[in-house]
C-alpha positions as a LaTeX table, in Angstrom:
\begin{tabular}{lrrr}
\hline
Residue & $x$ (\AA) & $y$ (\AA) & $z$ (\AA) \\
\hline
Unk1 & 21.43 & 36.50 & $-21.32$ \\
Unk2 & 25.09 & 36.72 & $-19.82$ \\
Unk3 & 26.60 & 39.73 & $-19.63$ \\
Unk4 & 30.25 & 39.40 & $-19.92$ \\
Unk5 & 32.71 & 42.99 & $-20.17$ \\
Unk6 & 36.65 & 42.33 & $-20.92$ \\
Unk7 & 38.34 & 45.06 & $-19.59$ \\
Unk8 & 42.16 & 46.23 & $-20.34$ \\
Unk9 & 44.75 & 49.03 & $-20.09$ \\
Unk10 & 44.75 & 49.48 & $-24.07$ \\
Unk11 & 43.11 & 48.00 & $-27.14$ \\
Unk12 & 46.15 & 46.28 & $-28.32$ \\
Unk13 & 45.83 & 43.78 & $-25.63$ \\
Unk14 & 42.21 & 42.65 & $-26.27$ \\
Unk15 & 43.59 & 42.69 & $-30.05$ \\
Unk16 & 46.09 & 40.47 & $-29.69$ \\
Unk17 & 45.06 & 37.93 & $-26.93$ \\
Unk18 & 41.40 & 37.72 & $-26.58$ \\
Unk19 & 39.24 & 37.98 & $-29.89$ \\
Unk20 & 38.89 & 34.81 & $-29.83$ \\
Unk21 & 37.52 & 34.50 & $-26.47$ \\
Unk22 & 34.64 & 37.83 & $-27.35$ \\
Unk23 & 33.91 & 35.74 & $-30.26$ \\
Unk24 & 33.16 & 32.06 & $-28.62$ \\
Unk25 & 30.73 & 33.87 & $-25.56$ \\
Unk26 & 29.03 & 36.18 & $-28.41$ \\
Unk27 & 28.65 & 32.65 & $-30.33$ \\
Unk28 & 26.91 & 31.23 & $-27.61$ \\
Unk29 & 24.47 & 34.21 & $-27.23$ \\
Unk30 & 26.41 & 35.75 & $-24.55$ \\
Unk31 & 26.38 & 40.22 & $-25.09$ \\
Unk32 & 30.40 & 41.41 & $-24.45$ \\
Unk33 & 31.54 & 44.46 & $-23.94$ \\
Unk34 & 35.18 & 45.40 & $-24.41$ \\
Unk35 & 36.89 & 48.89 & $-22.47$ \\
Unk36 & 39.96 & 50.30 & $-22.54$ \\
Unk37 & 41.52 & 53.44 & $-23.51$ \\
Unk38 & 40.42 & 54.47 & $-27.11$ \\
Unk39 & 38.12 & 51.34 & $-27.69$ \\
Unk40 & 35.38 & 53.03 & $-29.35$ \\
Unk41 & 37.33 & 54.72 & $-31.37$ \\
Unk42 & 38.82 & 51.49 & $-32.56$ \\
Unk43 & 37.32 & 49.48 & $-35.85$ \\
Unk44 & 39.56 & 46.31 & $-34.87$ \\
Unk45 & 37.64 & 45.94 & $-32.29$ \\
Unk46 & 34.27 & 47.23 & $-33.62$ \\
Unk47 & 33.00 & 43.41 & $-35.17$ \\
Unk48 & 34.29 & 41.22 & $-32.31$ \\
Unk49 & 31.84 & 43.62 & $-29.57$ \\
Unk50 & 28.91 & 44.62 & $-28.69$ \\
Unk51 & 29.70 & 47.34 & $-26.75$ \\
Unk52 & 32.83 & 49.18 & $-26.91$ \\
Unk53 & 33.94 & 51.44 & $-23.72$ \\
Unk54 & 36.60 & 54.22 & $-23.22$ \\
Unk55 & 38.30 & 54.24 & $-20.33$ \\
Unk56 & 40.41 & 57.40 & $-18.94$ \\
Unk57 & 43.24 & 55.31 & $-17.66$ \\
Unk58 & 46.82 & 54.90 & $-19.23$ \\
Unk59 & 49.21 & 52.57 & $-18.39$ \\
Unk60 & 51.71 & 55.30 & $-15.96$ \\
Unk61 & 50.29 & 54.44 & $-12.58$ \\
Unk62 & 50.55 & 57.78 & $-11.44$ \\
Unk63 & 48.88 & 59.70 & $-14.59$ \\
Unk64 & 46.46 & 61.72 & $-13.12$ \\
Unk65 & 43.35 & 60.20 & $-15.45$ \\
Unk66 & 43.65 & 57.17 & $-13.52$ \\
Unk67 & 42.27 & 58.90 & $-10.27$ \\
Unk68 & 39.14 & 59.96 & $-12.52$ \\
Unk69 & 38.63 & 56.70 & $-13.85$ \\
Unk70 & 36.64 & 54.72 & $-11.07$ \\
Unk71 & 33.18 & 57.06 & $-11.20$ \\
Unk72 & 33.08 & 56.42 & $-15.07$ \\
Unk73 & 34.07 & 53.31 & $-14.79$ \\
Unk74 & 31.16 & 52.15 & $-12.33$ \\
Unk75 & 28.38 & 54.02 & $-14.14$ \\
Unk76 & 29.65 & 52.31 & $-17.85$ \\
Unk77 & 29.04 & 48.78 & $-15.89$ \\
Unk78 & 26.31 & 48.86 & $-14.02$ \\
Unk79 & 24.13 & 51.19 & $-16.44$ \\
Unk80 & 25.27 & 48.11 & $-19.31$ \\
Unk81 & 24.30 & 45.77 & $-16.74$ \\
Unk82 & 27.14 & 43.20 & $-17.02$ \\
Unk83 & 27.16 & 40.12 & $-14.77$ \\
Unk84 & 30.88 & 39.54 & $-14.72$ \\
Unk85 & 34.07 & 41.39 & $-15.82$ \\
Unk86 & 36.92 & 39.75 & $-16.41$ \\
Unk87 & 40.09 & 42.50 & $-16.31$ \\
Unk88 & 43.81 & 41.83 & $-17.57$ \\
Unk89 & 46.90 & 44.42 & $-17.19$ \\
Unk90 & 47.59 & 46.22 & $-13.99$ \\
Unk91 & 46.56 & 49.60 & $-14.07$ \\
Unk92 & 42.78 & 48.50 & $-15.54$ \\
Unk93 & 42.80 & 45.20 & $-13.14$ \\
Unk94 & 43.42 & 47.93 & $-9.88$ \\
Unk95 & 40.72 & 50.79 & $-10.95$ \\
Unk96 & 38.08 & 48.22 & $-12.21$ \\
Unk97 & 38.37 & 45.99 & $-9.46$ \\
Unk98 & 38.35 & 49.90 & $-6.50$ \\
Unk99 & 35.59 & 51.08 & $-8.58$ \\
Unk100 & 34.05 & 47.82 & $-8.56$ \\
Unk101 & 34.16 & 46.45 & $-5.10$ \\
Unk102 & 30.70 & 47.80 & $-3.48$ \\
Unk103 & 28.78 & 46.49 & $-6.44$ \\
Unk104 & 30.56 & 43.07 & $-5.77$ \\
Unk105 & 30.14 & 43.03 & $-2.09$ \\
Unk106 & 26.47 & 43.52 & $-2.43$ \\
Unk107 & 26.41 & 40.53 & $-5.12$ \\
Unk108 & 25.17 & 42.54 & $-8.31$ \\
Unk109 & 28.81 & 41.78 & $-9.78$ \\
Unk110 & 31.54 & 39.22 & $-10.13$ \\
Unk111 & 35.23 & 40.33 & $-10.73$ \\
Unk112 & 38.15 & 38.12 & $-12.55$ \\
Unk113 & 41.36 & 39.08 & $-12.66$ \\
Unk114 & 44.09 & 37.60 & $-15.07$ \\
Unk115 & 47.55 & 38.48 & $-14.09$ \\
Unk116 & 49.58 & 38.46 & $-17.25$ \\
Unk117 & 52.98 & 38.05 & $-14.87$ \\
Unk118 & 52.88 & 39.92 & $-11.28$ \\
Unk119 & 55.53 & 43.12 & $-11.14$ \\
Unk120 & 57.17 & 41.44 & $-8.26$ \\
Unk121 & 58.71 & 38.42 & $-9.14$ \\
Unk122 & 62.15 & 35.96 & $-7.84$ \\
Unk123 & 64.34 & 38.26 & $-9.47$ \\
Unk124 & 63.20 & 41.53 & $-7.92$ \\
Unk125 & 64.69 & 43.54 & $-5.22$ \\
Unk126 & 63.04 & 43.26 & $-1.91$ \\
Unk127 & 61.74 & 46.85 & $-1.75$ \\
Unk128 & 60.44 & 47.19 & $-5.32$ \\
Unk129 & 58.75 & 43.56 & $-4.56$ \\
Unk130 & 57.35 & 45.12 & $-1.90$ \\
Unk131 & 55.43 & 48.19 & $-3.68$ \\
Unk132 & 53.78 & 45.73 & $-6.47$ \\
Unk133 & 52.56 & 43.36 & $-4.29$ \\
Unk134 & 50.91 & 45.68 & $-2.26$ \\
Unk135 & 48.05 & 46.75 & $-4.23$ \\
Unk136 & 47.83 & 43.34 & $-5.19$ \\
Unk137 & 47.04 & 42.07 & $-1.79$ \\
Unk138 & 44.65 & 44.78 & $-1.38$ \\
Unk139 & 42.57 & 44.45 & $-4.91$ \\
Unk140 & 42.90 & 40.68 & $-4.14$ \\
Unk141 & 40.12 & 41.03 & $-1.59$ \\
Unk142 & 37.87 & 42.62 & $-4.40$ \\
Unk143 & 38.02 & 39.67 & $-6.56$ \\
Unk144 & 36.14 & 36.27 & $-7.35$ \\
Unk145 & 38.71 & 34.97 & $-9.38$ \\
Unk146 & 42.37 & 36.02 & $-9.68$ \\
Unk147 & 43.98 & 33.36 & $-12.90$ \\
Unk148 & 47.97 & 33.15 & $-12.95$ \\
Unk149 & 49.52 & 31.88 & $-16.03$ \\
Unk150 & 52.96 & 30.70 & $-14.25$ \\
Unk151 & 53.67 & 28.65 & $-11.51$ \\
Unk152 & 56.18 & 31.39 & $-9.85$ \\
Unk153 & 52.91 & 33.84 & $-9.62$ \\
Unk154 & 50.73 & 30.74 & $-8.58$ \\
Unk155 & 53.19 & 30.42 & $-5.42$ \\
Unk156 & 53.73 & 34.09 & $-4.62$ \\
Unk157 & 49.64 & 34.68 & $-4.66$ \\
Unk158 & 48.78 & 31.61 & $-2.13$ \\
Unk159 & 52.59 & 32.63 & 0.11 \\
Unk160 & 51.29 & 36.33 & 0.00 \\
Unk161 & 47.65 & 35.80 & 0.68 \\
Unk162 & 46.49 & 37.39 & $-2.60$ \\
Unk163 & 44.03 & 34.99 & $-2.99$ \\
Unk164 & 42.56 & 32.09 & $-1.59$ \\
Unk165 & 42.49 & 29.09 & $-2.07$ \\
Unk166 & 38.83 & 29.14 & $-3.72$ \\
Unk167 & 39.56 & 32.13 & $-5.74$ \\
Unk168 & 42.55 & 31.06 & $-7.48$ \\
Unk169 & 43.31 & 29.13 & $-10.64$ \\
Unk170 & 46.10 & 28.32 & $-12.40$ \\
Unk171 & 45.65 & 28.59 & $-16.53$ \\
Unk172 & 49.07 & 27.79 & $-18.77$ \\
Unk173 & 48.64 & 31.20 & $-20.52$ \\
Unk174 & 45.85 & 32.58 & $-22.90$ \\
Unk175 & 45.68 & 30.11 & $-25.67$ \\
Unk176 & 47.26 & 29.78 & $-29.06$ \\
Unk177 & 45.78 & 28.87 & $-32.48$ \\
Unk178 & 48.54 & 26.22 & $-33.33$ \\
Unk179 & 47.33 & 26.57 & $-36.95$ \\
Unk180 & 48.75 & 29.87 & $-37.30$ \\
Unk181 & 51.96 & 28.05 & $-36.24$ \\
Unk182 & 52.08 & 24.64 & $-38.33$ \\
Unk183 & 55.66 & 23.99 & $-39.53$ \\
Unk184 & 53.79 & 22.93 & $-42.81$ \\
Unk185 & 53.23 & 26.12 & $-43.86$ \\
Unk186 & 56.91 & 27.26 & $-44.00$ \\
Unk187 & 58.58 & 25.82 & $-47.22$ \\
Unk188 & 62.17 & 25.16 & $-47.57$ \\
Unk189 & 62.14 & 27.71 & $-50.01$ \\
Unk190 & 60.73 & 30.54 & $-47.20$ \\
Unk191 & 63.69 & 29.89 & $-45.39$ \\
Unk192 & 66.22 & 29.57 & $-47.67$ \\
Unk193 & 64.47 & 33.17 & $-48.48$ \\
Unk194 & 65.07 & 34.68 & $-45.29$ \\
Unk195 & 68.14 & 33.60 & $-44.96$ \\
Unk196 & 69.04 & 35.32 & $-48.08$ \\
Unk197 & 67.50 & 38.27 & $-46.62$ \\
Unk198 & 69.77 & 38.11 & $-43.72$ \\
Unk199 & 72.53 & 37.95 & $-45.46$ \\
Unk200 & 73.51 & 34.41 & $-44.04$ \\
Unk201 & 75.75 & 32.17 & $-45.53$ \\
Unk202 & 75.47 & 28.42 & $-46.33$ \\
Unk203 & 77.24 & 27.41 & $-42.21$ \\
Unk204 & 75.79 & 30.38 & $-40.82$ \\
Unk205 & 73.87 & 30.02 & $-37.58$ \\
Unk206 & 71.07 & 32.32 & $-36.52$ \\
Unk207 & 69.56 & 32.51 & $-33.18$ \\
Unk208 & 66.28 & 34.82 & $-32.84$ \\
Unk209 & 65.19 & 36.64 & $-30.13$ \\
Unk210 & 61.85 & 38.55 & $-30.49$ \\
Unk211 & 61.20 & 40.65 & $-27.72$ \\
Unk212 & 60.58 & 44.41 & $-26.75$ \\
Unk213 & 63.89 & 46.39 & $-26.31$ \\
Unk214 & 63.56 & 47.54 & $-22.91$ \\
Unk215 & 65.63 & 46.39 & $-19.98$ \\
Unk216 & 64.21 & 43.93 & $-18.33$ \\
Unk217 & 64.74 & 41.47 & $-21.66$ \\
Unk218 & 68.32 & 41.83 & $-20.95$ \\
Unk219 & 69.37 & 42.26 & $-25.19$ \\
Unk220 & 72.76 & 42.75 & $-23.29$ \\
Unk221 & 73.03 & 39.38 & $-22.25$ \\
Unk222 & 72.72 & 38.10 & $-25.52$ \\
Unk223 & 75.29 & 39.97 & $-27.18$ \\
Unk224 & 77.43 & 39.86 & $-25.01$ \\
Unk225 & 77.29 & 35.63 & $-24.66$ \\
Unk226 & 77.27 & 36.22 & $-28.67$ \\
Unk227 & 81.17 & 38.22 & $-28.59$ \\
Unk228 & 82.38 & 35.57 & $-26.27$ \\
Unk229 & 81.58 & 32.49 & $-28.43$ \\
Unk230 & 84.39 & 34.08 & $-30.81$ \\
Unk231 & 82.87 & 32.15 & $-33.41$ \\
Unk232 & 82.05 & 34.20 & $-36.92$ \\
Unk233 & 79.39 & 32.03 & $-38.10$ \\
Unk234 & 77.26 & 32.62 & $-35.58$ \\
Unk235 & 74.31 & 35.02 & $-35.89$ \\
Unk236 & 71.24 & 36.80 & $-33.48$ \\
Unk237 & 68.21 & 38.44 & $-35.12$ \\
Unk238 & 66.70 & 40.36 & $-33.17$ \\
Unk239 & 63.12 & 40.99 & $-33.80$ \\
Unk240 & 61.17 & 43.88 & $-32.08$ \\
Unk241 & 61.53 & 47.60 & $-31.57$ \\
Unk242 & 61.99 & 50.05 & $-28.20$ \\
Unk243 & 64.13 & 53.03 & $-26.47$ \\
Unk244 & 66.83 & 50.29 & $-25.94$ \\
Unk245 & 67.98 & 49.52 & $-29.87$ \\
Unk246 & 70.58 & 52.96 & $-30.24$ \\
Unk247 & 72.07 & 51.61 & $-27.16$ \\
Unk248 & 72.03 & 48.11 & $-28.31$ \\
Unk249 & 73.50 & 48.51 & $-31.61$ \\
Unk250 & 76.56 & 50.86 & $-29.70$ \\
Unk251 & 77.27 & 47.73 & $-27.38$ \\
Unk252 & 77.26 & 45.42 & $-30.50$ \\
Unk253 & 79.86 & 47.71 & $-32.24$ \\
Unk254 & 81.85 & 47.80 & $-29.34$ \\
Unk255 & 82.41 & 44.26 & $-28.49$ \\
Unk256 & 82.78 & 43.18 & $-32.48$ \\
Unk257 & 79.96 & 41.99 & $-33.81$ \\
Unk258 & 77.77 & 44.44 & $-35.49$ \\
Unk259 & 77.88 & 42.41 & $-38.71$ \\
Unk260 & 76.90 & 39.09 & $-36.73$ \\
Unk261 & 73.52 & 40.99 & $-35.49$ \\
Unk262 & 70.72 & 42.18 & $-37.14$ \\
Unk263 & 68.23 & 44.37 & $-35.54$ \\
Unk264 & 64.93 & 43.94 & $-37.42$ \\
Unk265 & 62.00 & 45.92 & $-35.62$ \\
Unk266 & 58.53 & 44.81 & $-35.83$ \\
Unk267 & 58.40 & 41.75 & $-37.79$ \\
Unk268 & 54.58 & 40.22 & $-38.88$ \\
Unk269 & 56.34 & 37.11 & $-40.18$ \\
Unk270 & 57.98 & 35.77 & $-37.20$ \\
Unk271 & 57.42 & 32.14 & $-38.39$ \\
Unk272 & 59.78 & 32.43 & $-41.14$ \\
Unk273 & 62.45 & 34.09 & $-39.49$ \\
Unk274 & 61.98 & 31.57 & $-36.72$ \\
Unk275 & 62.01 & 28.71 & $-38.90$ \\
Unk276 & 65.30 & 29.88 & $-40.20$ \\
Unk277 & 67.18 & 29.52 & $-37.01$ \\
Unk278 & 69.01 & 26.84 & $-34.82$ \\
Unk279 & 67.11 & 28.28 & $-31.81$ \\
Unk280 & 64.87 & 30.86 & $-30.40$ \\
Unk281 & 66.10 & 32.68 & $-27.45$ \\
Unk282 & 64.78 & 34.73 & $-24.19$ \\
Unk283 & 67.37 & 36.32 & $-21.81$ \\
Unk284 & 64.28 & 38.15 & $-20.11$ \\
Unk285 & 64.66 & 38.49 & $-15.85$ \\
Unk286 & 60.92 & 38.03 & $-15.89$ \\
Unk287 & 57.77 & 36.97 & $-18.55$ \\
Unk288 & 54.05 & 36.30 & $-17.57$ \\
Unk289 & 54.27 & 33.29 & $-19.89$ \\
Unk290 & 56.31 & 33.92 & $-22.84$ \\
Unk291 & 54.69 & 34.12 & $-26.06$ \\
Unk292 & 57.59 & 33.67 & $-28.37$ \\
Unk293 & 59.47 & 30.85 & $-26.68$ \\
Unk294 & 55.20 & 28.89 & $-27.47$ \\
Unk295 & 55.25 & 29.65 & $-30.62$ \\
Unk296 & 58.39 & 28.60 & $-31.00$ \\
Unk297 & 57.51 & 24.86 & $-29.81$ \\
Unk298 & 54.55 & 24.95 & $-31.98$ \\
Unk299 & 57.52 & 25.44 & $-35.15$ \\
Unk300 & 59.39 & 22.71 & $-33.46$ \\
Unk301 & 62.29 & 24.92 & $-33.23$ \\
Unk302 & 64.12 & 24.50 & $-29.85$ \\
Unk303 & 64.86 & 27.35 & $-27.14$ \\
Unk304 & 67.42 & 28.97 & $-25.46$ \\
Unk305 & 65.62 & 30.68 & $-22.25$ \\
Unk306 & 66.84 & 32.26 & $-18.74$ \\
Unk307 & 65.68 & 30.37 & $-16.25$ \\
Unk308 & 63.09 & 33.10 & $-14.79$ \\
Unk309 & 59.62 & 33.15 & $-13.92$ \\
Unk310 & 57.34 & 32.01 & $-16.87$ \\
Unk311 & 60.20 & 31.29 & $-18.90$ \\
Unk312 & 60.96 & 28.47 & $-17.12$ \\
Unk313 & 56.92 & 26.93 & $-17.78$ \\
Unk314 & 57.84 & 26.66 & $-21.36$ \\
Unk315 & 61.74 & 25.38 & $-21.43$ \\
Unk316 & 61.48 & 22.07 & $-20.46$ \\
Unk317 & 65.12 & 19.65 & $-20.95$ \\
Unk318 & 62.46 & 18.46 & $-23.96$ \\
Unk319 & 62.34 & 21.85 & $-25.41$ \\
Unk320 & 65.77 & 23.19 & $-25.14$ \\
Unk321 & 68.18 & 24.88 & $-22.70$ \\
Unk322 & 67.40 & 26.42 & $-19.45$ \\
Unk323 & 70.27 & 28.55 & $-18.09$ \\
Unk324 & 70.54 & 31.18 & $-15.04$ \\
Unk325 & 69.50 & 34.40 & $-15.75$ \\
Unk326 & 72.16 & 36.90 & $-16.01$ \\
Unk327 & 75.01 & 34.27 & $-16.59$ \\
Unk328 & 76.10 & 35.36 & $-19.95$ \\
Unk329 & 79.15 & 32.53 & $-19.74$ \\
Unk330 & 76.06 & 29.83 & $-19.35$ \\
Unk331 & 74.45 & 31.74 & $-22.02$ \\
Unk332 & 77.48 & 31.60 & $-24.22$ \\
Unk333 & 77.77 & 27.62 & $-23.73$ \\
Unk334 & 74.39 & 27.36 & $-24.34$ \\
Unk335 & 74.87 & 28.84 & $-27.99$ \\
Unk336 & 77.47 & 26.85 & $-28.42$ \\
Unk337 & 76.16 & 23.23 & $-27.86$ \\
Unk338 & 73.49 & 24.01 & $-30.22$ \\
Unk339 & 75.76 & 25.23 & $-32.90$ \\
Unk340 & 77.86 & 22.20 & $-32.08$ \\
Unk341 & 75.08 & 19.58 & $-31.49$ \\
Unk342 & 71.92 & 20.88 & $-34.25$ \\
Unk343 & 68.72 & 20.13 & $-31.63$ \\
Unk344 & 65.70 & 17.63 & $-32.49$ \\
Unk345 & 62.57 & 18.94 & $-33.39$ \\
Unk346 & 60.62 & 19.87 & $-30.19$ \\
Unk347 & 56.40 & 19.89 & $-29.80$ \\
Unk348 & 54.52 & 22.60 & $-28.13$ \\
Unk349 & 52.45 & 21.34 & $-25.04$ \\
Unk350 & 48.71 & 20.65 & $-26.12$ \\
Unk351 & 47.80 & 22.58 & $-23.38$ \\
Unk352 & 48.68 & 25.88 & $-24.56$ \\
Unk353 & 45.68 & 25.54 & $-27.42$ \\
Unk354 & 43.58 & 28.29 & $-27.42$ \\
Unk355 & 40.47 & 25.89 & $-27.70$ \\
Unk356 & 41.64 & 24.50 & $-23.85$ \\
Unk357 & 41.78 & 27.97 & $-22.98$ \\
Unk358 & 38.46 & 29.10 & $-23.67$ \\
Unk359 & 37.49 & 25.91 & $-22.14$ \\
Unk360 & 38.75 & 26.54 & $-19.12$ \\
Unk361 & 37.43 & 30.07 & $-19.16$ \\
Unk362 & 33.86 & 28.67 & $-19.94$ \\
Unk363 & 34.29 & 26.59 & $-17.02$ \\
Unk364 & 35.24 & 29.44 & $-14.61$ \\
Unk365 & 32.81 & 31.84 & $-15.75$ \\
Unk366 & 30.14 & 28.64 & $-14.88$ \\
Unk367 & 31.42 & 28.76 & $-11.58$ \\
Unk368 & 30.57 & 32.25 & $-10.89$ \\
\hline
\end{tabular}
């Protein structure tokens, strides 16, 4: 019997991303183990695994729990006596893959690593570049398999040596079930709901941008392009919560259009809201391989996106408008030809199924 342990930073990830995957292997008679921090105290997670972990580690690199993580973390895998773990998220890809390496190096062990969008990146200053891809380089030599989901982190890993060229694949992201995103389930009359929610009128054109407020997804950028169209009708929703919003909403007031945005928080029904708009959009300086803009395809909804590493997988001239990150003016236009010119309907690539994705995965873990 495989042994197979999925190992991340918190629950949430393995929650939102890779069910499906525990469920296939566990299908197929494989035993999987998930850890992360609070796992086994976590019921989500409690019918998808056969073994659930804890781990000490938190996602601040420097948290001192981290340096007490590697002895625990070695005795939980080789006393369960799994035959490969497959890590995702920094901080749990770096201590598995220390505590790890002298059980791989005398073959009891294989690692994988999927890198859900390096911390360096195109975009990044040249010092700060230089301090992510450092460990990288160095936990690159304790892995079997290191998977990028872009082509920007497929480029930096062969330039930088992080791995070779036997150890690294390229996968376009970590699947999607496309029938959680079928157009057909939306009626006109869920829109026309939402927009009544929203407060939209019958010419009124909403844009939605669901993403984390923190800086890197540049919210700035948007409203600022948003107070330079100088055009009422238009509208941004933006879905999502973080430190960023008080500041958000004060820039938004200050340049105008408070009553042309609507800050929504957490949203769990995304395909409405999305299905009410013109476009979706990502102003982000970096994504591993953005979730959003996917589902967005899958809707047939065109996109607005920065051109920035992952963002630029997804935004094809098929798909919708590719600008340069930063350039709010470029930004603005783009806003404007849609509202101007309504977009086609756009498809999703087939790739990005989630059944191709665990195919590929079966495949790898066959290799090893």
């Amino acid at each position: 019997m495989t042994k197979l342990l999925i190992a991340t930073t918190i629950p949430a990830t393995i929650k939102s991303f890779l069910l499906p995957y525990a469920d296939y292997f566990r299908a197929k008679g494989w035993r999987v183990g998930a850890m992360s921090n609070g796992a086994a105290k976590d019921e989500a997670l409690a019918g998808h695994f056969d073994e659930l972990i804890n781990a000490s580690w938190t996602r601040n690199p420097s948290d001192s729990g981290n340096f007490n993580a590697p002895p625990l973390i070695r005795d939980a895998v080789l006393s369960g006596g799994y035959d490969i773990v497959h890590v995702h998220t920094p901080v749990a890809a770096f201590l598995t893959r220390f505590a790890l390496r002298g059980a791989r190096a005398a073959g009891k062990i294989k690692i994988v690593y999927t890198a859900h969008g390096f911390h360096f990146h195109r975009g990044g200053g040249k010092f700060k570049n230089k301090i992510y891809s450092t460990p990288e380089r160095m936990a690159g030599r304790w892995t079997d398999r290191l998977i990028v989901i872009n082509r920007d982190d497929f480029d930096a890993a062969e330039k930088l040596n992080i791995a070779g060229e036997k150890q690294l694949r390229y996968m376009p992201g970590i699947g999607l079930d496309f029938s959680k995103y079928d157009p057909a389930n939306v009626s006109g009359r869920d829109i026309a709901k939402v927009r009544g929610e929203l407060d939209l009128l019958g010419d009124d054109i909403l844009y939605t941008m669901a993403a984390e407020f923190n800086p890197g997804k540049r919210h700035r950028d948007a409203i600022e392009a948003l107070a330079m169209t100088k055009r009422a009708n238009i509208h941004i929703a933006f879905a999502g919560d973080g430190p960023l919003v008080p500041r958000m909403k004060e820039l938004a007031g200050n340049l105008g259009v408070s009553l042309q945005i609507r800050f929504l928080g957490f949203r769990n029904d995304l395909n409405r809201i999305v299905m009410a708009s013109r476009a979706s959009l990502l102003a982000s300086e970096r994504e591993g391989l953005p979730r959003s803009l996917m589902e967005s395809a899958c809707l047939g909804i065109p996109i607005i996106g920065a051109d920035a590493r992952g963002i630029s997988d997804v935004v094809t001239p098929e798909r919708g408008i590719l600008y340069p990150a930063g350039d709010t003016l470029a930004l603005r236009d783009a806003m404007l030809r849609f509202a101007e010119e309504p977009p086609k309907t756009i498809k999703p690539d087939p790739a990005w199924r989630i059944e191709n994705l665990i195919s590929m995965h079966e495949e790898l873990y066959g290799e090893l």
